[in-house]
N, CA and C atoms as a LAMMPS dump frame, in Angstrom:
ITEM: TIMESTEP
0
ITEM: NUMBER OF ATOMS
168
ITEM: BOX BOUNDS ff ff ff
-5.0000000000000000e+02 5.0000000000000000e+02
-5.0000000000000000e+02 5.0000000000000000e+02
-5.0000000000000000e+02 5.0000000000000000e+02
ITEM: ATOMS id mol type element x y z
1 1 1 N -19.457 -4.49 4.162
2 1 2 C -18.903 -3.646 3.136
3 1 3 C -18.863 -2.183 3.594
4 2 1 N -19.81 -1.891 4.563
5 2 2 C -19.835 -0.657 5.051
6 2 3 C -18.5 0.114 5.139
7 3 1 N -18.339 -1.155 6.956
8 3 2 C -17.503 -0.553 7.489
9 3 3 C -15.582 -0.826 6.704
10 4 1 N -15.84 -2.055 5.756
11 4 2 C -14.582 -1.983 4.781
12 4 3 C -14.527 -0.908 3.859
13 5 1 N -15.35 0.047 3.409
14 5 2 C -15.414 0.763 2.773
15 5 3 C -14.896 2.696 3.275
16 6 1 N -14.547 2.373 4.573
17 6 2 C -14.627 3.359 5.183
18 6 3 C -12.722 3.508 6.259
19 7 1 N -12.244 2.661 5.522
20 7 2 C -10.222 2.578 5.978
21 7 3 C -10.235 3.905 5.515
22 8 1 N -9.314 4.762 6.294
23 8 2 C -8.66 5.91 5.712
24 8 3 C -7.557 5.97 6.676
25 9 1 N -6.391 5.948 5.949
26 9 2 C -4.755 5.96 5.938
27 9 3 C -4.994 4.353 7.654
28 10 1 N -5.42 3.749 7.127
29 10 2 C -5.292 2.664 8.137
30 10 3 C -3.973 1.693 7.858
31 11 1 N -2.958 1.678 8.952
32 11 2 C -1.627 1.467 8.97
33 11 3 C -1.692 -0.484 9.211
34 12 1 N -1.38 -1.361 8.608
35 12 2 C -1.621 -2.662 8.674
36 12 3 C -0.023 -3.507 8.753
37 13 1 N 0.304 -3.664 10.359
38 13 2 C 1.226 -4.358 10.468
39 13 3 C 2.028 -5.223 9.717
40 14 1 N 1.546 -5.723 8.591
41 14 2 C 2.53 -6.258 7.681
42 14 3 C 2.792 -5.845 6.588
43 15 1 N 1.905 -5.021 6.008
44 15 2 C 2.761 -3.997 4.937
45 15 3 C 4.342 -3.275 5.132
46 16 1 N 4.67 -2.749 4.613
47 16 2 C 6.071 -1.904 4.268
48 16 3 C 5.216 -0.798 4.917
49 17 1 N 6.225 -0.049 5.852
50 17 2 C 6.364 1.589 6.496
51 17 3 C 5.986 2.604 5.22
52 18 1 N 5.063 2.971 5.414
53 18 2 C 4.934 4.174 5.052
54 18 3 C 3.448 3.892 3.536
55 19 1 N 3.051 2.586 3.486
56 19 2 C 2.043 2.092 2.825
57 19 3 C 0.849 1.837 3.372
58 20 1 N -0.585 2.83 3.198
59 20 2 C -1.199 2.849 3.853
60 20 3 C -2.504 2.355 3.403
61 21 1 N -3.848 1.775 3.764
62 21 2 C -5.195 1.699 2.919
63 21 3 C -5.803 2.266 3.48
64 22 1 N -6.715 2.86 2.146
65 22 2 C -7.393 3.677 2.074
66 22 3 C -8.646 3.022 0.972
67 23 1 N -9.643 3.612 1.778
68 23 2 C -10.731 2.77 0.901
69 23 3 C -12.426 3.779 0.872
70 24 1 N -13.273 3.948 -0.097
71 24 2 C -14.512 4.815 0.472
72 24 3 C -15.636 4.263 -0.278
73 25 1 N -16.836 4.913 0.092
74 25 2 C -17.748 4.106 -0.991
75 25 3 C -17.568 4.207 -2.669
76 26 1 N -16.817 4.762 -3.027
77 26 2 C -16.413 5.149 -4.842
78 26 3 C -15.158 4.437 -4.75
79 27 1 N -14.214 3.995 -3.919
80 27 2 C -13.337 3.939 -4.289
81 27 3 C -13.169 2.272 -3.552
82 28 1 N -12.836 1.315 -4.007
83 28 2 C -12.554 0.364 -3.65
84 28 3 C -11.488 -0.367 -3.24
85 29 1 N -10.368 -0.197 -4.442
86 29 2 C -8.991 -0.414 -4.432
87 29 3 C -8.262 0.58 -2.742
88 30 1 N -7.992 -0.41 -1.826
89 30 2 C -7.446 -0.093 -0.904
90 30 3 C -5.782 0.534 -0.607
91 31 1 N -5.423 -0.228 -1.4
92 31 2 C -3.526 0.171 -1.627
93 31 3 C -3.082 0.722 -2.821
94 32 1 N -2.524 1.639 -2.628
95 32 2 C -1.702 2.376 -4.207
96 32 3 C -0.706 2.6 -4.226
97 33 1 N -0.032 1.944 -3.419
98 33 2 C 1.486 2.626 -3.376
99 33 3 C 2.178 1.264 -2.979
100 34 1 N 3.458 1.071 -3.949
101 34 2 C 4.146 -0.041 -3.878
102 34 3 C 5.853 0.465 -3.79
103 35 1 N 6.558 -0.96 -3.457
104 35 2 C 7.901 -0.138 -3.31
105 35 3 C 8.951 -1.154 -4.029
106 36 1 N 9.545 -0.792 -4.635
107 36 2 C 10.274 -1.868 -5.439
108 36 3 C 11.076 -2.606 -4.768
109 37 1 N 11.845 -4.145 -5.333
110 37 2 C 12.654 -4.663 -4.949
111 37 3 C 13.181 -6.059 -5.544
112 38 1 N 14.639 -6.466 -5.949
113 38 2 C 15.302 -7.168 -6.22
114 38 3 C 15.649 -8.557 -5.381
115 39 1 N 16.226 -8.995 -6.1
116 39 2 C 16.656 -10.545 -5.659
117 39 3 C 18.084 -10.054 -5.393
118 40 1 N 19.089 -10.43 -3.819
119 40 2 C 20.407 -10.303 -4.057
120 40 3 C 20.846 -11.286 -3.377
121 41 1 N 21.185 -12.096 -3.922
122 41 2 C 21.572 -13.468 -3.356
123 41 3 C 20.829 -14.22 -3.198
124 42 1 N 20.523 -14.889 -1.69
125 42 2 C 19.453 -15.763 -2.011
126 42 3 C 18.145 -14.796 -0.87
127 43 1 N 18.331 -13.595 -0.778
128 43 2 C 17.208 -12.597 -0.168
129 43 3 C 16.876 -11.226 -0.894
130 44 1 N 15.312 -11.001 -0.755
131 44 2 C 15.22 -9.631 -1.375
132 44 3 C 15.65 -8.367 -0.443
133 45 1 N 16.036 -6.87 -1.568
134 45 2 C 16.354 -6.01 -1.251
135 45 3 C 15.518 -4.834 -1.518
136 46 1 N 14.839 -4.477 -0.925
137 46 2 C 14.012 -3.037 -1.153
138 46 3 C 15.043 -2.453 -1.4
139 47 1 N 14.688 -1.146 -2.795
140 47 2 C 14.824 0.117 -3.164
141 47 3 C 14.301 1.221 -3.395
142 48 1 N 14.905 2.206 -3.545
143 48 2 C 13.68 3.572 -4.074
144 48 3 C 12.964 3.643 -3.08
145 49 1 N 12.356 4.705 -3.529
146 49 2 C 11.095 5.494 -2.759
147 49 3 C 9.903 4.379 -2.756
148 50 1 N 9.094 4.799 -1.519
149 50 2 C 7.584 3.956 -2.095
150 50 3 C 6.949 4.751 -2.882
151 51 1 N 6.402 4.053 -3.878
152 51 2 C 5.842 4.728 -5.24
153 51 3 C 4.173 4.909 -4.9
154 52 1 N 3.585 6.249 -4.615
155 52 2 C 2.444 6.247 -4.894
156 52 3 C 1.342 6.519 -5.768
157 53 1 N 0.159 5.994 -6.486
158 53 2 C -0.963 6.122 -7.625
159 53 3 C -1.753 6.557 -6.83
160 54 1 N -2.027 8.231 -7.215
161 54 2 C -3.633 8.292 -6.152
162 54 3 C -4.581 8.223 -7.31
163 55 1 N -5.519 8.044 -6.847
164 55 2 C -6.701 7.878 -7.706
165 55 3 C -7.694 9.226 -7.601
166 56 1 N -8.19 9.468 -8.923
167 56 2 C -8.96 10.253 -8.915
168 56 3 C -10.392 10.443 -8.97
């Protein structure tokens, strides 16, 4: 738990560009930022900005 507790802006190959975790001993929730996206046809389409929640 230590060392999971201690990600800062750690970049994780299968997330979306520009979505990062971040994690500390108060703060647990690693990801806050999501990015929207639709169904268009029979594949999805990202839109918009990635949306970020920082926590306080």
């Amino acid at each position: 738990m230590k060392q999971t507790a201690n990600h800062q802006k750690l970049r994780v190959p299968l997330l979306l560009p520009g979505i990062l975790v971040n994690a500390s001993a108060t703060d647990f929730y690693p990801m806050q930022a999501v990015q929207l996206q639709r169904v268009k046809g029979e594949t999805w389409e990202l839109f918009g900005d990635v949306l970020h929640a920082e926590s306080t």
